[in-house]
N, C-alpha and C positions, 0 to 999 in steps of 0.2 A: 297219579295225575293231580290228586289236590296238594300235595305239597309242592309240585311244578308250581301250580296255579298260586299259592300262597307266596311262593320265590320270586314268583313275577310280579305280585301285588305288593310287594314290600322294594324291588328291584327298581320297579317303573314307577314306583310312587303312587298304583290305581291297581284296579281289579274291574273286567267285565265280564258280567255273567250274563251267558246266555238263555236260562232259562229260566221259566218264568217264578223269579224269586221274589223275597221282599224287595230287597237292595241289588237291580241289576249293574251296578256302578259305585265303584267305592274308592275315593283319593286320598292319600294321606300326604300331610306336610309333618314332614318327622326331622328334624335335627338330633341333636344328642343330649338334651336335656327337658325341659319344657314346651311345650306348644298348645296354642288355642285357637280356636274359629269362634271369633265371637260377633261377628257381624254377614251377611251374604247379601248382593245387590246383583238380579237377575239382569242380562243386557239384553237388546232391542234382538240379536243377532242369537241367540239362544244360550249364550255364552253367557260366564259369571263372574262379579268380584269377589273376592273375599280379607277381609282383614282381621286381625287378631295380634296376639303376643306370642313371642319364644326367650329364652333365653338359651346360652349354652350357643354352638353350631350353628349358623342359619340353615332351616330346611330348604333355602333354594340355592340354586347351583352358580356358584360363581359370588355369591355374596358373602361378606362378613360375616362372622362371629357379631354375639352380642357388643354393646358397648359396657356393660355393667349391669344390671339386671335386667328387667324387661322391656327389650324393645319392644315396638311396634310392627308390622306389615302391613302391606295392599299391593295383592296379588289378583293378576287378570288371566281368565282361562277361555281359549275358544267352548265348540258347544260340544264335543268330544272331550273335553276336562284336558286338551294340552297348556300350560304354561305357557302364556304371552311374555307376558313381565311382570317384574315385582320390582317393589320398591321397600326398603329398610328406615328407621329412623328411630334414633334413639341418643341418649348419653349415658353417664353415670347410675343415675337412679330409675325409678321405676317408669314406662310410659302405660299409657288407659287408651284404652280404644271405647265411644261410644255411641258413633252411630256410621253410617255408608250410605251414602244415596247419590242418585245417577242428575247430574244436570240435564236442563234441557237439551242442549246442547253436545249432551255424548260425554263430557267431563266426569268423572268419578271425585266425591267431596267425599273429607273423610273426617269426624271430629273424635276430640275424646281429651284428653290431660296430661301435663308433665310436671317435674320436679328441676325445678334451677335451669334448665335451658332444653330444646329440643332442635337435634340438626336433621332437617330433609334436604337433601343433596345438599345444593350452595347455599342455602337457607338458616339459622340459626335465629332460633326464637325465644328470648329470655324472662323467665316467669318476671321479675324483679322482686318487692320484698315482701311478697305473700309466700315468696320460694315456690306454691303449686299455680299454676295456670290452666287455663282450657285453650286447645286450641283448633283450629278449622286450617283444612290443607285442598287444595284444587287440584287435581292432577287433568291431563289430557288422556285421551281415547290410548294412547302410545304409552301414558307413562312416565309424561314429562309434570315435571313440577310447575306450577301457571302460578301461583302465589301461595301465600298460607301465611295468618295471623293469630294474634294469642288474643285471649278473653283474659282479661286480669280480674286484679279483686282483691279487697284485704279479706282474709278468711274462709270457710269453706265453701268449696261451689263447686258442681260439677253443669254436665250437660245431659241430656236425658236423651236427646237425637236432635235432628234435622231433616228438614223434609221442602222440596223444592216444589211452589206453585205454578201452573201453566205461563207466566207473563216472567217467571224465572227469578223472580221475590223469592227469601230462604225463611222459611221459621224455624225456632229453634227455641228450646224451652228446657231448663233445667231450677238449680235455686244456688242462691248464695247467701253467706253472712252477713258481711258488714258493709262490702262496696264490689261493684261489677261494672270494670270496665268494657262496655260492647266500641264497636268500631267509630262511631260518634259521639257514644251517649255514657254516663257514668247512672247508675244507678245505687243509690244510699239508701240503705236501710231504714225502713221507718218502724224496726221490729224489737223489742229490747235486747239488749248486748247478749251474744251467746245465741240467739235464738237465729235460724235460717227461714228466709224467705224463697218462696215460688218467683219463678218470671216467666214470663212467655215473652217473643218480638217477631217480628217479622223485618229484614232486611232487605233494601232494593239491591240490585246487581251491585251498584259501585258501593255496597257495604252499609248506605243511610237507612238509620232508624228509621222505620214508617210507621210504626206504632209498637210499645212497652207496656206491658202486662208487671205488676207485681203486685204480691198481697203476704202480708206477715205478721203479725204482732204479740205474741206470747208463746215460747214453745217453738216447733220445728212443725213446719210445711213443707213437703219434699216432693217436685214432680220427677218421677222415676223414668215413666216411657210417654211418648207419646203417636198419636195414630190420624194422622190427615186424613178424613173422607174425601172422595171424587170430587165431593161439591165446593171443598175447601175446608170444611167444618175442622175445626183444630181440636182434638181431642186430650187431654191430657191428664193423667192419674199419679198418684205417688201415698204417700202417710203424711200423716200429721197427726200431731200431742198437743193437747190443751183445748182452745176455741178460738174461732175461727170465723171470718165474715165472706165469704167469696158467693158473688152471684145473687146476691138477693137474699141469699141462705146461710141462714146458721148452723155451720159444722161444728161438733159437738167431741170427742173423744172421751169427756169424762177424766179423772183420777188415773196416774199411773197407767193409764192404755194406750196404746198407739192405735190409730184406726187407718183404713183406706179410704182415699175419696178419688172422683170421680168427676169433671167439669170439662166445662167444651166454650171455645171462644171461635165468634167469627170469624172473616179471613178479615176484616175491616179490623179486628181487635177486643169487639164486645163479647164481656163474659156473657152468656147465653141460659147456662143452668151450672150446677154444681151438684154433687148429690156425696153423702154419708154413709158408707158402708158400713156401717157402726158394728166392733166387733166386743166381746168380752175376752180377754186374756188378749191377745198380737194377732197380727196379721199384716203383711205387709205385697204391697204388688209390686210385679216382676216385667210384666209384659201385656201388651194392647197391642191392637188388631180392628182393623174395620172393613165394611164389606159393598158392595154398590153400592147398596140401598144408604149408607150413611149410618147403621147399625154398629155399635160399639162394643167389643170383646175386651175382656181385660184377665189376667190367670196373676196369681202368684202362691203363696202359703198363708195356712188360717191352720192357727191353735186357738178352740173352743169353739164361740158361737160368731155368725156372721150375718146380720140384718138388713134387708136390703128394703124393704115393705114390711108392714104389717103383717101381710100375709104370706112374706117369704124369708125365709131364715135356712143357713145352711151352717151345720157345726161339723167338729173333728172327727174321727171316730174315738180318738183316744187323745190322751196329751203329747204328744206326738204330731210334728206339723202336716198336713194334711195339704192337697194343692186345693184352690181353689179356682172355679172358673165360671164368668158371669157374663150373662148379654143384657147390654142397653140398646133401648130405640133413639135414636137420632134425638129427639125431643127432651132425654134423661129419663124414659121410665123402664123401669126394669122388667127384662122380659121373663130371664130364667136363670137358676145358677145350680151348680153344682159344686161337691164336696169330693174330693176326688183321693182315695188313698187304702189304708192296710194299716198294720197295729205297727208298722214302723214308719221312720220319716220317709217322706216324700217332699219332691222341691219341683217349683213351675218355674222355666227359664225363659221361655220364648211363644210365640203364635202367629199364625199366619192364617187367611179364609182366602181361599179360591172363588172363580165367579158360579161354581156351584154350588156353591155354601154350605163347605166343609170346612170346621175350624181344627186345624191342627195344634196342638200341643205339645212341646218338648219340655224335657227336663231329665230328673232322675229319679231312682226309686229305689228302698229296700225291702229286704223279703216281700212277700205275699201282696198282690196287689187282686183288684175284681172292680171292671169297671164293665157295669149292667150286663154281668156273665159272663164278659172278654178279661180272660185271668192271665197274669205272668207271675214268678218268683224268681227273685233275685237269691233264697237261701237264705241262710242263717248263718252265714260266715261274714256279715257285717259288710260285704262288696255292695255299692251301689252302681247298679245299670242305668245305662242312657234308657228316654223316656220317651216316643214318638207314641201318639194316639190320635185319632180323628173323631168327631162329632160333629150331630147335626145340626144345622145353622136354628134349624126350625124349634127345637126343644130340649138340644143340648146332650141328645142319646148318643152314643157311643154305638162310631161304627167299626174302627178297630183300633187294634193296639198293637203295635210290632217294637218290642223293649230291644236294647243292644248288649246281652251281655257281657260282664269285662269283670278282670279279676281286681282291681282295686276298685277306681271310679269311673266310669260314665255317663256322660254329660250331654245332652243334647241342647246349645245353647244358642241356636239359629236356624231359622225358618224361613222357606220365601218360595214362593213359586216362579217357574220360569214363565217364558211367555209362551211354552208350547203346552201350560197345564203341568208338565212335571214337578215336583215338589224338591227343593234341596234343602238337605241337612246337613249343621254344620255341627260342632261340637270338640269335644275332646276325651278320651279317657288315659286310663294309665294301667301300664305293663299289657295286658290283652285284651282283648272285646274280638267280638265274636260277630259275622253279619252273614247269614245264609250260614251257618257254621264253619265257615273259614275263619282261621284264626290269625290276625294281624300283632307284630308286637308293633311297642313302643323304643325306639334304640335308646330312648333315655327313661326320664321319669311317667312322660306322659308324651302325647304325641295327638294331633289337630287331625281331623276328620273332614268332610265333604262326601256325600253319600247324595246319589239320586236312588228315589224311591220309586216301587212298583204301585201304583195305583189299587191291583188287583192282588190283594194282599189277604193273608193267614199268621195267626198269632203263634211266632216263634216256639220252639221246643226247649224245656228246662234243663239244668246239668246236672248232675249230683254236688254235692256242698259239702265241706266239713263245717260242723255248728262250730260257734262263734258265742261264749257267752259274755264278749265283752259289751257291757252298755256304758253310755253316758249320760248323767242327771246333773243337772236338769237338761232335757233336750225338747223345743229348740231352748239359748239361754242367750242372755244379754251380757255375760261378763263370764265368773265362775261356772265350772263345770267340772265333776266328779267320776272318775271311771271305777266300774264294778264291774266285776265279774272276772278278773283277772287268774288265770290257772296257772299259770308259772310267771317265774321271775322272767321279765324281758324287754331289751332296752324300749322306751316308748316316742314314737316316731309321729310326727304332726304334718301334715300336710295339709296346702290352699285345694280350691278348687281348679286349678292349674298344675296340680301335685310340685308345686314350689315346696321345700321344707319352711317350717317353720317351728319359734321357739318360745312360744307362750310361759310368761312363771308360773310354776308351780311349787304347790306345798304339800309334800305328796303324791297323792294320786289325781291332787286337786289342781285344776289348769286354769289361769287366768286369760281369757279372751277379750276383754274388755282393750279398747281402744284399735282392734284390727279392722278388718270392713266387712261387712257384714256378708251374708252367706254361706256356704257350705266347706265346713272340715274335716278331714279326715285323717282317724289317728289306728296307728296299727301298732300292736304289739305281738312281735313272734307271728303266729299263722292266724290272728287275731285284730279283730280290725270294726270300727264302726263311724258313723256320720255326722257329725252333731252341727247342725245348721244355727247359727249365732245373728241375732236380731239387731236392729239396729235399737 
């Protein structure tokens, strides 16, 4: 019966289980090569979007092949996980997907980046001579394309998200280098040459600037995610190198350190507070979350010490990235934080809070994890498992942890709750992962996820492992990185966190990552295999 069941889950492209599991419901979008869910947007009707990358096959039926490496998607599912529509877009080089949010109006917006031109349907949109672009896409309830425009710029810039207010104004906040062009407004740098600036805006329907946030001057300021409160409260986090003036407040990093910060602007535009998660060695945030009350989550990775108060500090266990995860009150004062991890790397990718004020956490993990006596192991064969865990709004204690087994990587890199209270998980792994102990492959390298979870949940059972004694030094690392422990000759094999190949130089045993984008790598030699998370 379970291999029926597993035939059918891989057949129909989903899995329903009927009793009372972690994962009563599991969809996969699988082509023949690459696939990702890196964004979810719960609908009014119980139903969901989801967008992300593939390359290779498209996983939907009836569309294209890639255009050249990573295209893009946005795909609409009723509330039983059937296929409405999707839509593709892509060209020659790579697309970014970076945020998903539902208009007032029932429209699905989709933003994220391109390289030299991006085509949706009859649409073509050309970076011009920065060659990368951000751009913003409208679809309808159906499916149809309503318009879509590029954010230009000379030099680097991405978008962090967007997020649509009651009167149907857009905010949107990410950073750039030297110039950002928004849909009115050009924005120049007032930061020295090389160094990246913050922006936040907010935009009326027909696209007008109704007010421009930037701040920049020495070093890189970077908002990563950000988290609308109910009330409109604009929350917004990322790292910054150097010093820094935002808010009243002197942000500080120190010598050589990247730190996390922390700031909230009106809906009118005004900075409000800003605050310094002042770290020793790196750390960098991944993902924010807010809750009614207008209370502020934030998760990503911390190697060493992490200062949030006087009186509150939370470090690594070891050198070795660790997740981290903190709550702010509406006002910036820090409520509580946590260090979250095991004596290998750990990565925070995503969060979401329900109106019962449970913070969910995704991401990944290796070997040995214990979070306040809720334990998983991924093993000693270097595989990293997807990362789903809950805690409580009130003091940050862990209520459980349901990990995703899988033989290379697994990724849990989207969060959201629907509107009936159920929670969905989005993600990716590669070659198999494991949910209720059903075993899914991958037809290619890796293969895109969508999973509704059980509420009423028990922390999964372990497998047996072959050990793994490959490592990599320094882990996590900003450039160079060193494999040891190698036990036979075997060709050495690099993978994204999309299990995309890739071909880092090396000299030796020694791998240059310097200049890729930052987050999680994974390199396998023979039945050998480990993680090494690369900083910005």
């Amino acid at each position: 019966m379970k291999e029926t069941l597993i035939f059918l889950a891989l057949l129909l492209g989903s899995y329903k289980n009927g009793g009372a599991q972690n994962w009563p419901a599991v969809f996969l979008t699988d082509g023949d090569a690459n696939e990702a869910i890196l964004a979810l947007q719960p609908l009014p009707d119980d139903g969901w979007a989801s967008a992300g990358l593939f390359t290779g096959s498209s996983p939907f039926p009836g569309q294209p092949g890639s255009q050249g490496r990573a295209d893009l998607f946005l795909a609409r599912y009723n509330e039983a996980g059937q296929l409405l529509w999707s839509v593709q877009g892509g060209e020659s080089e790579n697309e970014e997907v970076s945020g998903l949010a539902l208009h007032p109006s029932g429209d699905l917006v989709l933003s994220g980046a391109f390289w030299g031109s991006l085509t949706l349907g009859d649409t073509t949109l050309q970076a011009g001579s920065s060659l990368r672009a951000l751009f913003i896409a409208c679809f309808s309830p159906e499916g149809t394309l309503r318009r879509a425009y590029k954010i230009g710029g000379e030099g680097l810039k991405d978008l962090a998200g967007l997020h649509f207010l009651p009167d149907t104004s857009m905010v949107i906040s990410g950073y750039f280098e030297a110039s950002l062009e928004l849909p009115d407004t050009i924005l120049q740098s007032q930061a020295e040459p090389g160094s990246t600036s913050l922006f936040a805006a907010r935009l009326s329907p027909n696209g007008q600037a109704l007010w421009v946030q930037q701040a920049g001057t020495f070093g890189n300021i970077r908002i990563q995610s950000m988290a609308v409160a109910p009330d409109g409260q604009i929350n917004v986090g990322g790292n910054f190198d150097n010093e820094i003036e935002l808010a009243g407040t002197t942000l500080d990093a120190g010598f050589f350190n990247q730190d996390v910060f922390l700031a909230a602007l009106s809906p009118e535009g005004n900075w409000l507070w800003a605050r310094d998660l002042g770290g020793v060695i790196d750390d960098e945030l991944t993902a924010m979350a807010t809750d009614a009350e207008g209370n502020v989550y934030a998760a990503g990775n911390i190697v060493g010490v992490m200062t949030l108060a006087d009186t509150l500090s939370i470090q690594s266990s070891n050198g070795n990235a660790d997740i981290f995860l903190v709550k702010y009150l509406a006002n910036g004062q820090p409520a509580w934080a946590r260090a979250l991890g095991g004596p290998d790397v750990q990565a925070g990718a995503s969060l979401a809070v329900n109106d019962d004020n449970v913070v969910v956490l995704g991401g990944s993990f290796q070997g040995p994890i214990n979070f306040d006596g809720i334990s998983a192991d991924a093993g000693t064969d270097g595989a990293s498992w997807g990362l789903t865990s809950a805690f409580r709004a009130s003091d940050g204690s862990t209520r459980w942890l349901v990990p995703i087994p899988a033989d290379l990587l697994g990724l849990t890199q989207a969060l959201s709750f629907r509107s009936n209270g159920q929670l969905l998980a989005g993600g990716t792994f590669g070659q198999t992962a494991m949910f209720d102990g059903l075993t899914f492959s991958s037809e290619g390298n890796t293969s895109a996820f969508t999973a509704l979870l059980n509420p009423v949940l028990t922390p999964a059972s372990a497998r047996l492992h072959t050990p793994s004694r490959l490592k990599a030094f320094p882990n996590p690392t900003s450039g160079w990185v060193t494999l040891q422990g190698l036990t036979r000759q075997s060709p050495i094999r690099w993978f994204d966190k999309l299990g995309r190949p890739v071909q880092p130089p090396r000299a030796g045993l020694a791998f240059d990552l310097t200049g890729y984008p930052p987050g999680a790598y994974f390199v396998v030699a023979g039945q050998q295999r480990a993680q090494v998370l690369l900083l910005r």
